[in-house]
C-alpha positions as CSV (number, residue, x, y, z in Angstrom):
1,X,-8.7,-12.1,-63.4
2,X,-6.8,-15.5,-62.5
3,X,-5.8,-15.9,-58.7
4,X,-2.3,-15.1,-58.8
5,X,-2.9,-11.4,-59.9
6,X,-5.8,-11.1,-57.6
7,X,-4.0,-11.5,-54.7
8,X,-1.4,-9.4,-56.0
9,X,-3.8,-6.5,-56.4
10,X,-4.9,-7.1,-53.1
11,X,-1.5,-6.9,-51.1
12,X,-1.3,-4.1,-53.2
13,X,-4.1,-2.3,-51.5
14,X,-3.3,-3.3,-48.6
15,X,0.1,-2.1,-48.6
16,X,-1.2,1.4,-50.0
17,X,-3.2,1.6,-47.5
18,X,-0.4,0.9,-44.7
19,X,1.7,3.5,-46.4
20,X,-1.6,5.9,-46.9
21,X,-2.2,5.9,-43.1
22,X,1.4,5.6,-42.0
23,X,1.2,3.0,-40.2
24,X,3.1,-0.4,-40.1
25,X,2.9,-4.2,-38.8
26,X,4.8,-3.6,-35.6
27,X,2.7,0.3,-34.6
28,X,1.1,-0.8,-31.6
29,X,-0.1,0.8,-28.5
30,X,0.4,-0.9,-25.0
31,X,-2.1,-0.1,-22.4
32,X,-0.9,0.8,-19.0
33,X,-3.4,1.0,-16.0
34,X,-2.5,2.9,-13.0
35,X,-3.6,4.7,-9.9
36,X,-5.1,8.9,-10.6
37,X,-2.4,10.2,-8.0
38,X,0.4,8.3,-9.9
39,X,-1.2,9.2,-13.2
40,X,-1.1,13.0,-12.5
41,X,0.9,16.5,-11.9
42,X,4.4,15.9,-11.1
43,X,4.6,12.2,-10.4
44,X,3.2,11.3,-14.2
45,X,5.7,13.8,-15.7
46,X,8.7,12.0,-14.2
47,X,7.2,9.0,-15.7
48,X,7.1,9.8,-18.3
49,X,10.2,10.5,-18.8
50,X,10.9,6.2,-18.5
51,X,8.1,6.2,-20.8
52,X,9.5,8.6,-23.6
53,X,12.7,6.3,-23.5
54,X,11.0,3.1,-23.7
55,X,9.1,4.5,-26.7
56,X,12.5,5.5,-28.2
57,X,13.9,2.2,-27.2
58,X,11.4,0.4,-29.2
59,X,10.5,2.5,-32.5
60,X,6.7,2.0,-33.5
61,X,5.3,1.5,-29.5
62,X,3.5,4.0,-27.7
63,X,2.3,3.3,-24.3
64,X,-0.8,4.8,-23.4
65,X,-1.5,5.8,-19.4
66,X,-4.9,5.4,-18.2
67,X,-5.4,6.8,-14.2
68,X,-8.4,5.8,-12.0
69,X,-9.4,6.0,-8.2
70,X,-9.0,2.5,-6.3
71,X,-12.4,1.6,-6.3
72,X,-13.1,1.9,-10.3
73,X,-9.3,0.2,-10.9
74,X,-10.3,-2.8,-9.1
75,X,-13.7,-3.0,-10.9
76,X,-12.1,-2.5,-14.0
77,X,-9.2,-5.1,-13.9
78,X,-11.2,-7.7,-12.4
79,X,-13.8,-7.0,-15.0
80,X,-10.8,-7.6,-17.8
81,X,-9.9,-10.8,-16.3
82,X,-13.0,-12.2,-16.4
83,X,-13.1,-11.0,-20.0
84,X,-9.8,-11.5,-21.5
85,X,-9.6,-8.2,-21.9
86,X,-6.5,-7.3,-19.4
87,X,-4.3,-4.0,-20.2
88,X,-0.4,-5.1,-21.1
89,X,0.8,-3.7,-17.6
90,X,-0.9,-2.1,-14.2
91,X,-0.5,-1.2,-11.1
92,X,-3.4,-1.9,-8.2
93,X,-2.8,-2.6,-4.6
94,X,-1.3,-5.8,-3.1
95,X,-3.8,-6.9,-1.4
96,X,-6.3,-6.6,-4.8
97,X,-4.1,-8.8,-6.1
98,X,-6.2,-11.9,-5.7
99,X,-9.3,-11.6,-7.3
100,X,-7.4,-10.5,-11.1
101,X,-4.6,-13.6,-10.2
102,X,-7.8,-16.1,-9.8
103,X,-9.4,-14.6,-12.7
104,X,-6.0,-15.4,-14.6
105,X,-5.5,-11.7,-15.6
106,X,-1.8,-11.4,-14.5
107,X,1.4,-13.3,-16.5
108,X,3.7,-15.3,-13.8
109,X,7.0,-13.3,-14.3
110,X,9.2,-15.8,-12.3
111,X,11.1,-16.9,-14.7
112,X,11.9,-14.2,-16.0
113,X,12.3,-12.6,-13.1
114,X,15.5,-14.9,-12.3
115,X,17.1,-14.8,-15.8
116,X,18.0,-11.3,-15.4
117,X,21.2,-11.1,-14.3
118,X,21.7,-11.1,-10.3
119,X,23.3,-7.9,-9.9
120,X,20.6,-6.4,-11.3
121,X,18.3,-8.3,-9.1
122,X,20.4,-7.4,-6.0
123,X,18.6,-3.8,-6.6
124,X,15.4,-4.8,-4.7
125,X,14.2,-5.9,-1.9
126,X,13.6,-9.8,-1.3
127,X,10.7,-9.4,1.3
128,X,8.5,-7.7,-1.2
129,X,9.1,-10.3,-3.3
130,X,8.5,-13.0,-1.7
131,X,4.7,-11.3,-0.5
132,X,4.5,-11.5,-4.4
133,X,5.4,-15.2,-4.6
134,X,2.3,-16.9,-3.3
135,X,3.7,-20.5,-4.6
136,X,7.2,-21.7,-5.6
137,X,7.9,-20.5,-9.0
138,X,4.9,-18.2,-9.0
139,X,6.0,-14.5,-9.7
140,X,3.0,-11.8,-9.6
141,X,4.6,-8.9,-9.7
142,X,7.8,-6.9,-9.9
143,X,8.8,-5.1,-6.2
144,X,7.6,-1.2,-6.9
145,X,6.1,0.8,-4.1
146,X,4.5,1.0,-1.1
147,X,3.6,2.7,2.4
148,X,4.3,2.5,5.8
149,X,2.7,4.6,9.3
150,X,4.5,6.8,11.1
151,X,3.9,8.8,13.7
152,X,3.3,12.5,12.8
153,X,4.8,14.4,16.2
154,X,3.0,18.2,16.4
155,X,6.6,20.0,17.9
156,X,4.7,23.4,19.2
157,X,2.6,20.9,21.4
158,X,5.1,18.6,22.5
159,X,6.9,21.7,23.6
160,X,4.2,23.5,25.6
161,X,3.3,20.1,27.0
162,X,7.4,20.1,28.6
163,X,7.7,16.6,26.6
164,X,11.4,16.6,25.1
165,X,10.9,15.4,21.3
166,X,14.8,13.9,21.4
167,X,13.5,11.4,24.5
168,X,11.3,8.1,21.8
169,X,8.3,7.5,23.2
170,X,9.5,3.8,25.0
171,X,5.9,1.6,25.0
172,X,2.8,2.3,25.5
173,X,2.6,3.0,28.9
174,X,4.5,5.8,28.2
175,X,2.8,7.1,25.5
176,X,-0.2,7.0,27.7
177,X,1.5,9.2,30.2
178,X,2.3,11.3,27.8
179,X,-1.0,11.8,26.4
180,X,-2.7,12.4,30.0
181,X,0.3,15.1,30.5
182,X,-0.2,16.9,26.7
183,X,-4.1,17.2,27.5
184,X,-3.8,18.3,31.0
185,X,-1.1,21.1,30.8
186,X,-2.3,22.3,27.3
187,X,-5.8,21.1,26.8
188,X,-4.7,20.0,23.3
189,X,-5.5,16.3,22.3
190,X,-3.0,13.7,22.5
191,X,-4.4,12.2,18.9
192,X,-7.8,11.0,17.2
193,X,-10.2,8.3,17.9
194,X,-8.5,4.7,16.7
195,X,-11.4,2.7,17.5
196,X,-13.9,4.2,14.7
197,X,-11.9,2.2,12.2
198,X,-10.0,-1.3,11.9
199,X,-7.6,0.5,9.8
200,X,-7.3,3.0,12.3
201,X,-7.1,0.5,15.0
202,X,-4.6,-2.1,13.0
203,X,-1.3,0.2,13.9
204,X,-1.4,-0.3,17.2
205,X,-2.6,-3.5,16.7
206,X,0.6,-4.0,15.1
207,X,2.7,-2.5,17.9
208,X,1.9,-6.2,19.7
209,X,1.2,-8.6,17.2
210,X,3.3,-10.3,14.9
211,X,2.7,-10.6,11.1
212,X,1.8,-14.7,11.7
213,X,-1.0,-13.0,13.9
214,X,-2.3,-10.9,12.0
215,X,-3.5,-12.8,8.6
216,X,-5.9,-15.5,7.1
217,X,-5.2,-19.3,7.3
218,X,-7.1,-19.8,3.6
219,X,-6.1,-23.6,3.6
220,X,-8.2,-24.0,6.8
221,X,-10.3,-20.7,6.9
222,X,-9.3,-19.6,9.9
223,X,-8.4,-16.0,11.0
224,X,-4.4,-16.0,12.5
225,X,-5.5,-13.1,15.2
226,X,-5.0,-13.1,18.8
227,X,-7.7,-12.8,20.6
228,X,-5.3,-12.1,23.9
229,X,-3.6,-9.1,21.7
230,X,-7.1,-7.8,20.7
231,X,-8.3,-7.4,24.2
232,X,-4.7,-5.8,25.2
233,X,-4.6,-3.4,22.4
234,X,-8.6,-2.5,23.0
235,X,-7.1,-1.6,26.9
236,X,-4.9,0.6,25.8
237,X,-6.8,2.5,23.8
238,X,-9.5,2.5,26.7
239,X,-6.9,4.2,28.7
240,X,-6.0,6.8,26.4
241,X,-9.3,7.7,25.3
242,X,-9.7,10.5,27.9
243,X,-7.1,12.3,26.3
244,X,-8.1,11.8,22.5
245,X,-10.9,13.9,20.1
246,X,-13.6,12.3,19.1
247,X,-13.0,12.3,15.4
248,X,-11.2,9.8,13.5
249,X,-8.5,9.9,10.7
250,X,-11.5,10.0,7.5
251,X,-12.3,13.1,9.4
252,X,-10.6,16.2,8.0
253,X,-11.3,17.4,11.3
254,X,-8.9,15.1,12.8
255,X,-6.1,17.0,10.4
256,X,-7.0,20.7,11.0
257,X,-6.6,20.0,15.0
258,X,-3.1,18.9,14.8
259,X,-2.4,21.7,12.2
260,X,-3.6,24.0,14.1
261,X,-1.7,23.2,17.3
262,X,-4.6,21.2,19.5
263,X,-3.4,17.7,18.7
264,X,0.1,16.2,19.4
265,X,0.0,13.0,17.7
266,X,-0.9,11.6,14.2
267,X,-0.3,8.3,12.7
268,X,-1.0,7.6,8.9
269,X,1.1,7.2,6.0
270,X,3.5,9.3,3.6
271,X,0.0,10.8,2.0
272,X,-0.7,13.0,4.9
273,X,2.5,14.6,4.7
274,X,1.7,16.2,1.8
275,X,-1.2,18.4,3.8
276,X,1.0,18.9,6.7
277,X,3.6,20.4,4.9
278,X,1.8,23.0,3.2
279,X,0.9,24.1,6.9
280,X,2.9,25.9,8.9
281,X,2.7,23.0,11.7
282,X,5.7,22.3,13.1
283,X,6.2,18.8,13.3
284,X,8.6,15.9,12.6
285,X,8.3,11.8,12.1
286,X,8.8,8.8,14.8
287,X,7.9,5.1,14.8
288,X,5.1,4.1,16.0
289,X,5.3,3.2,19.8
290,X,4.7,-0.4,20.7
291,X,3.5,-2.6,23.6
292,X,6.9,-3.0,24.7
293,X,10.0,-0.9,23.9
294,X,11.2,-3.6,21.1
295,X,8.1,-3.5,19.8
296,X,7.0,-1.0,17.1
297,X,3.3,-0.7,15.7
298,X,1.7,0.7,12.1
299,X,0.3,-0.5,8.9
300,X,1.7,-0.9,5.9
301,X,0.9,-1.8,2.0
302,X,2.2,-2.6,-1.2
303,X,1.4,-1.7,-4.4
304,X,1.7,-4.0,-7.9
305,X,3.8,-3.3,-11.1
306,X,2.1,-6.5,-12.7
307,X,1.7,-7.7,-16.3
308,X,-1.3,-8.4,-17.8
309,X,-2.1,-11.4,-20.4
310,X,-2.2,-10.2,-23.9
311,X,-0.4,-10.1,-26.8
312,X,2.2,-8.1,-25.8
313,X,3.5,-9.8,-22.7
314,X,7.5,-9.8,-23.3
315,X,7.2,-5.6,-24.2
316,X,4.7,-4.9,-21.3
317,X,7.4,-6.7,-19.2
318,X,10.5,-4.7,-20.5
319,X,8.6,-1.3,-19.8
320,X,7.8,-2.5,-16.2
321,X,11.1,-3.4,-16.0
322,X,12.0,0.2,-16.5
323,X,9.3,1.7,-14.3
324,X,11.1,-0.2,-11.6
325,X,14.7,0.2,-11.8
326,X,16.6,2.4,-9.9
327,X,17.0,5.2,-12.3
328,X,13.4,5.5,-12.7
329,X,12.3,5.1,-8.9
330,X,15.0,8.0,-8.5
331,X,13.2,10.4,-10.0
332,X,9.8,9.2,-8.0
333,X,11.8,10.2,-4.9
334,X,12.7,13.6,-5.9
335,X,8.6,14.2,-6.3
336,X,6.7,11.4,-3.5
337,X,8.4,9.9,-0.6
338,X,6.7,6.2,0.0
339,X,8.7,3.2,0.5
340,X,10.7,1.9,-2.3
341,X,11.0,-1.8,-3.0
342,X,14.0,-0.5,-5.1
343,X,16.5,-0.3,-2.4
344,X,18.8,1.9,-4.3
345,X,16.4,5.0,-4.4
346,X,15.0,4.0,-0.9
347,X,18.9,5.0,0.1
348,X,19.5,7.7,-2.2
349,X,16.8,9.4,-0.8
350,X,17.8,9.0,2.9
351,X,21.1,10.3,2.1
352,X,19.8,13.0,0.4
353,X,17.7,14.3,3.7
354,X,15.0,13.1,4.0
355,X,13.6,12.4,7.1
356,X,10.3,10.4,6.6
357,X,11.7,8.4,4.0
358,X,14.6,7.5,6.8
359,X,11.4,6.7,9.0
360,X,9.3,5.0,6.8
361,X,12.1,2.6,5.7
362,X,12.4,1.5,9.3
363,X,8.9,1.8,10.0
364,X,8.5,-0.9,7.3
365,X,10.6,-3.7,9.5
366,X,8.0,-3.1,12.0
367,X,4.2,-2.8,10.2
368,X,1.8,-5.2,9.7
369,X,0.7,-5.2,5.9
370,X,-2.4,-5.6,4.9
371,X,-4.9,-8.4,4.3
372,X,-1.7,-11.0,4.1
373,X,-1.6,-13.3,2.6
374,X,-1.6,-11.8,-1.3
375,X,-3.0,-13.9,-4.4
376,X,-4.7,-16.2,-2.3
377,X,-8.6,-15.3,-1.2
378,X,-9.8,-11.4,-1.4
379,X,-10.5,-11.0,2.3
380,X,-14.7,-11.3,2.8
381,X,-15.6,-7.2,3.1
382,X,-17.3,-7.9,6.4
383,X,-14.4,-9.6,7.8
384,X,-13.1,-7.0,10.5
385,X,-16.8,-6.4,11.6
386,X,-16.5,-8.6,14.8
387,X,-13.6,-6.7,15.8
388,X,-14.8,-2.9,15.7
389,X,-18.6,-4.7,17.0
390,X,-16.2,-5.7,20.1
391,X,-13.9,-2.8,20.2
392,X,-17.4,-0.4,20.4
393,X,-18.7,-2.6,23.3
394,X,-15.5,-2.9,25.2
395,X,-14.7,1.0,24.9
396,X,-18.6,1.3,26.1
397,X,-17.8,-1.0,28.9
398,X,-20.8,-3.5,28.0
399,X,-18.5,-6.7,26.9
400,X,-15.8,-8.0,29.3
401,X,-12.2,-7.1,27.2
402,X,-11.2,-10.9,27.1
403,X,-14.0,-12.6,26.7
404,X,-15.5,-9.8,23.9
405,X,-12.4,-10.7,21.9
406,X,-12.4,-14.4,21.7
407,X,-16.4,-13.6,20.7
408,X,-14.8,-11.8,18.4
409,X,-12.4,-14.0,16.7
410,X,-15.3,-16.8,16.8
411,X,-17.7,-14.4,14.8
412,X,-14.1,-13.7,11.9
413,X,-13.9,-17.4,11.5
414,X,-18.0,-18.3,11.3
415,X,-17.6,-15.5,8.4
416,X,-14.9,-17.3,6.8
417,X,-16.3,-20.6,7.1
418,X,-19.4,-19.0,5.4
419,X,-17.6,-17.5,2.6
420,X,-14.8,-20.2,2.1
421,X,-16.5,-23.7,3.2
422,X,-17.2,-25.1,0.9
């Protein structure tokens, strides 16, 4: 057989065999990573809705939606970094953003980012992304969704306690009236222990710090927080703790009290609504009191819409594209109510009622986020252990509150030099 009708039997075959199992050069399947809440019951089926069009859009594609808990989606992308082995688009938090950017698992979108046209742009908000611009020209991610604290206010209570919900808590010294007030004329609690947890204890943190003192100087590995706010917040939640349970927000404990009428106060995010409201608590949504009555206090996070680095970068970006824009985050808001990078279904849904989106939007000019900055260092996982060590001994009484904090700060930076020095 000479060579020219060899290799014309064999693109015979391999034709046949294209044809035989229907498939053809461009079938392909991108891989999309995501969170199990977002990958599930009613928020998956209005994704995919995006995702049927995009498949329509591009004839031959198929996108294929894999769920996991935090934990095992931060194992896995940061395992496919290392590997090469990244899906074509995920979602993770912000703030485990750094570990897959260093590992080179995520495609710098800037520039394409700016050559979409600017009134499509104009859609989204600017401070997300710049938190996803760690460098000039350095894009990680397109603005999606995110979270912010309110404060969860148990009516019934409020209202046996003779506090008038239409009066905003001013500042904390208010708020710690109040709370000595709810406990004393009802005997319910005024809210649960914030000192068990630095995420517990970060929102009213928040409610006297600043953003530029409340992150991680990487280029000198030094911590950014104030020891004097450290010692003030720890005070304030010394004086309330007459007046609070003993159980902290991990506790389901902590939930059933203010369901069931013994607790007046909750702060946490949009999640917890979804338990509250399948109650029959009556209860509503404020900010977050602060230190002063400017000041406002909670904790906030991001989450990614980020491409990965394979083959099929341009298509993985075109479908997050989609996932992203307005008509898309639209249908989100009819099913979850988080904060919306996408400022056009942030507004939609205010205007169509709802009353912890309106209060988590403004909450969000207020929170701290997270473990700031992203795509820089992950932040060491014994980093906020000198703070609750000091917050424990100062509640206790066994550390003076001033000089237990700047112990404190001292122990976050000796951590940081041990992690990062070198």
């Amino acid at each position: 057989m000479n060579k020219r009708r060899f290799f014309f039997v064999v693109l015979m075959l391999v034709v046949s065999c294209l044809l035989y199992t229907g498939v053809t050069a461009e079938d392909y399947t991108l891989q999309f990573w995501t969170f199990s809440e977002f990958s599930s019951g009613d928020l998956i089926e209005q994704t995919n809705i995006a995702i049927k069009e995009f498949e329509e859009e591009h004839p031959g594609v198929k996108v294929q939606v894999t769920g996991m808990g935090d934990d095992e989606l931060l194992m896995s992308l940061t395992t496919a970094a290392m590997t090469d082995t990244m899906p074509d688009l995920f979602i993770t938090n912000a703030y485990d953003g750094a570990p897959i950017a260093n590992y080179g698992g995520i495609t710098n979108i800037y520039d394409r980012w700016y050559a979409e046209p600017e009134e499509w742009r104009a859609q989204f908000n600017q401070t997300i992304i710049d938190y996803y611009t760690p460098e000039e020209g350095v894009l990680y991610s397109m603005p999606y969704t995110g979270w912010a604290e309110v404060l969860y206010r148990n009516l019934t209570v409020l209202e046996e306690a003779g506090i008038d919900p239409d009066q905003p808590i001013k500042d904390w010294d208010d708020f710690i009236s109040q709370c000595k007030q709810i406990y004393e004329t009802t005997g319910a609690y005024c809210t649960f222990n914030n000192t068990l947890s630095f995420n517990d204890f970060l929102p009213w943190y928040a409610g006297i710090a600043s953003i530029e003192e409340a992150v991680i100087d990487f280029e000198n590995n030094v911590t950014t927080y104030s020891a004097d706010k450290l010692a003030e917040t720890t005070k304030f939640l010394k004086a309330i703790e007459p007046y609070c349970a003993s159980v902290g927000n991990s506790d389901q404990a902590s939930k059933d009290l203010f369901i069931g009428n013994q607790m007046a106060y909750y702060v946490d995010g949009p999640w917890t609504d979804i338990t509250f409201r399948q109650s029959d608590a009556d209860y509503d949504y404020a900010l977050v009191p602060g230190a002063t009555e400017d000041d406002k206090g909670g904790r906030s996070g991001y989450e990614l819409m980020a491409v990965g680095t394979g083959k099929n970068v341009d298509l993985a970006y075109e479908l997050g594209k989609k996932l992203v824009d307005s008509e898309s985050m639209l249908r989100w808001a009819s099913v979850d109510q988080r904060f919306f990078a996408n400022n056009i279904a942030a507004q939609s849904a205010i205007d169509s009622g709802s009353a912890i989106m309106a209060t988590i939007m403004e909450a969000s000019k207020y929170t701290l986020p997270q473990q700031m900055p992203y795509f820089k260092e992950s932040y060491p996982g014994n980093f906020f252990a000198p703070v609750l060590e000091y917050i424990q001994s100062a509640m206790e009484g066994t550390v003076d509150f001033n000089e237990g904090a700047e112990e404190a700060i001292n122990g976050m930076n000796e951590i940081l030099e041990e992690e990062f020095g070198y």
